[in-house]
Every structure is written in C-alpha cells, then in structure tokens.
Residue, then its C-alpha position, 0 to 999 in steps of 0.5 A: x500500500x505504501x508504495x501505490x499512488x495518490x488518485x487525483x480528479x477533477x473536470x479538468x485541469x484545475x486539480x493540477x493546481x492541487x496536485x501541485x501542491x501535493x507534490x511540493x509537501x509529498x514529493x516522493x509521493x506518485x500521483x494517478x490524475x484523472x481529468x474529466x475533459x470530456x464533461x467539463x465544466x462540472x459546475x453546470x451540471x446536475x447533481x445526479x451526473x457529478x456522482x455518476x461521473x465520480x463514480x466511474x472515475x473513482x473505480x477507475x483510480x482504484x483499478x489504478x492502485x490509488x491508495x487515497x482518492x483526492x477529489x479535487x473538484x469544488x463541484x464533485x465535492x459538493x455533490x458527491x462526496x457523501x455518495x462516494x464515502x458511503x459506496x467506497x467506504x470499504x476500499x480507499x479513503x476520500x478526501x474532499x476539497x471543502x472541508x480542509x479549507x472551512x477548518x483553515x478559515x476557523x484558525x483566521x477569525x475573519x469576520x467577512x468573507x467572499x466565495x466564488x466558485x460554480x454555479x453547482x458549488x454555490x447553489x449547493x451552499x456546502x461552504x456557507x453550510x460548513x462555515x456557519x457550523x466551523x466559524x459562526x461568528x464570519x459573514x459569507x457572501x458567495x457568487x457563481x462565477x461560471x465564465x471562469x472555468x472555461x475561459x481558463x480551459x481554453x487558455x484566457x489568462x493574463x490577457x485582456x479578455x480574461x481581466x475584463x471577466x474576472x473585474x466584471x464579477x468582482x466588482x460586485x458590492x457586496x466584496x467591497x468590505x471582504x477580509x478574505x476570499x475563497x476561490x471554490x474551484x480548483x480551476x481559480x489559483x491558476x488566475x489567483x494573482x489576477x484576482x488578487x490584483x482586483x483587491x489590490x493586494x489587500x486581502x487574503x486569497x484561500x485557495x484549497x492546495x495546502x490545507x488539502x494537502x496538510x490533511x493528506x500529510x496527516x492522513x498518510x503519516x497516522x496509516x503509515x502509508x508514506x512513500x519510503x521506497x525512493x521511487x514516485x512515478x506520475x501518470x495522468x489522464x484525461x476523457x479527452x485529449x486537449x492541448x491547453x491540458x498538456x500544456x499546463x501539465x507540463x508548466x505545473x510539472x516541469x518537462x515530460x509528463x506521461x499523458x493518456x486518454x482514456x474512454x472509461x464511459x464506454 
C-alpha cells in the first residue's frame, strides 16, 4: 500500500493546481490524475451526473492502485462526496476539497468573507453550510462565477479578455468590505494573482492546495502509508485529449509528463 499512488480528479485541469501542491509537501509521493475533459465544466451540471461521473472515475483510480482518492473538484465535492464515502467506504479513503479549507478559515477569525466558485458549488451552499457550523461568528457572501472555468480551459489568462471577466464579477458590492476570499474551484489559483490584483493586494486569497494537502500529510503519516521506497512515478489522464491540458501539465510539472486518454464511459 505504501508504495501505490495518490488518485487525483477533477473536470479538468484545475486539480493540477492541487496536485501541485501535493507534490511540493509529498514529493516522493506518485500521483494517478484523472481529468474529466470530456464533461467539463462540472459546475453546470446536475447533481445526479457529478456522482455518476465520480463514480466511474473513482473505480477507475482504484483499478489504478490509488491508495487515497483526492477529489479535487469544488463541484464533485459538493455533490458527491457523501455518495462516494458511503459506496467506497470499504476500499480507499476520500478526501474532499471543502472541508480542509472551512477548518483553515476557523484558525483566521475573519469576520467577512467572499466565495466564488460554480454555479453547482454555490447553489449547493456546502461552504456557507460548513462555515456557519466551523466559524459562526464570519459573514459569507458567495457568487457563481461560471465564465471562469472555461475561459481558463481554453487558455484566457493574463490577457485582456480574461481581466475584463474576472473585474466584471468582482466588482460586485457586496466584496467591497471582504477580509478574505475563497476561490471554490480548483480551476481559480491558476488566475489567483489576477484576482488578487482586483483587491489590490489587500486581502487574503484561500485557495484549497495546502490545507488539502496538510490533511493528506496527516492522513498518510497516522496509516503509515508514506512513500519510503525512493521511487514516485506520475501518470495522468484525461476523457479527452486537449492541448491547453498538456500544456499546463507540463508548466505545473516541469518537462515530460506521461499523458493518456482514456474512454472509461464506454
């Protein structure tokens, strides 16, 4: 068990970002990523098709040797983490993306602040829910932010175009008097500088990547099943091949990445 890989997944190439930073606390850890290409974005989509697609891809990661599963999606966090304890519960342990930064914001004491995510993520009221119960003294104001996902897939970053999306949304009142903000997609950190630019600087940007990948660390050092044999070894895969996600593969994960479709809804 020790020896096999961490499985991560998302709709796309927003895990990267958390697998990124599982790679940078757990460095000899191997990693099996799906990205779910082929369904993206997850945030439009109901609840009933998140957990059939999470389903799939979770057995696939098990058939892959996944030790730990990493759901590495807001949307499928919200939506099918339960499901996916209760039907998994005998094979592999889940880990979401919500409930590591919900416990991060209770050690922050802010009295404010703003979500963004999709519209699947926020409609679900997982993280005001969560918070109420984990920090009942901090406001929430949440907003769906569906332009984001697939400007990002299809590489609007750091252009014109894609300041002009993220200053239209952020620029709502109610983020006027924030202390902090949470991005509640794993897509965001790609652009987290940019929005941090819209708040000058002023306050504090969360994202899922270290709390998630603190609590993996825990996880796997209270199992005893840390890496210990010196050799990781990285495989990533997608529903559908898409350039711009080999491209960001390759930018997260310096050089050569060993990239694969695969069909698994046949």
């Amino acid at each position: 068990m020790k020896n096999q890989p961490i499985g991560i997944f998302d709709s796309g190439v927003g895990g990267l970002t958390v697998a990124q930073s599982v790679k940078q606390v757990l460095p000899g850890e191997s990693l099996v990523y799906f990205g779910d290409t082929a369904h993206l974005p997850y945030g439009d989509k109901s609840a009933g098709a998140i957990q059939y697609y999470s389903r799939k891809i979770t057995g696939f990661l098990l058939d892959h040797g996944a030790k730990v599963i990493l759901i590495a999606c807001n949307s499928a966090s919200a939506s099918a983490f339960d499901v996916l304890k209760e039907e998994f519960r005998d094979r592999t342990a889940l880990i979401d993306v919500i409930d590591p930064v919900v416990d991060y914001l209770g050690t922050r004491n802010y009295s404010r602040v703003g979500i963004i995510g999709t519209k699947r993520t926020i409609e679900s009221g997982s993280y005001e829910n969560k918070i109420k119960v984990k920090s009942p003294g901090t406001e929430v104001v949440s907003l769906a932010t569906p332009l984001l996902v697939p400007m990002i897939e299809e590489g609007f970053v750091f252009d014109d175009i894609s300041n002009a999306i993220i200053r239209s949304y952020l620029s709502h009142a109610s983020f006027s008097d924030i202390q902090a903000l949470i991005l509640a997609c794993t897509h965001y950190p790609i652009i987290k500088n940019q929005i941090s630019k819209i708040f000058d600087f002023g306050i504090e940007i969360i994202d899922s990547g270290k709390p998630v990948s603190a609590i993996l660390k825990e996880y796997l050092e209270a199992n005893h099943l840390l890496n210990d044999s010196g050799k990781s070894d990285d495989r990533f895969f997608v529903s559908d091949y898409t350039p711009y996600f080999e491209k960001v593969a390759r930018m997260f994960f310096d050089g050569d990445i060993n990239l694969k479709k695969a069909d698994i809804w046949k």
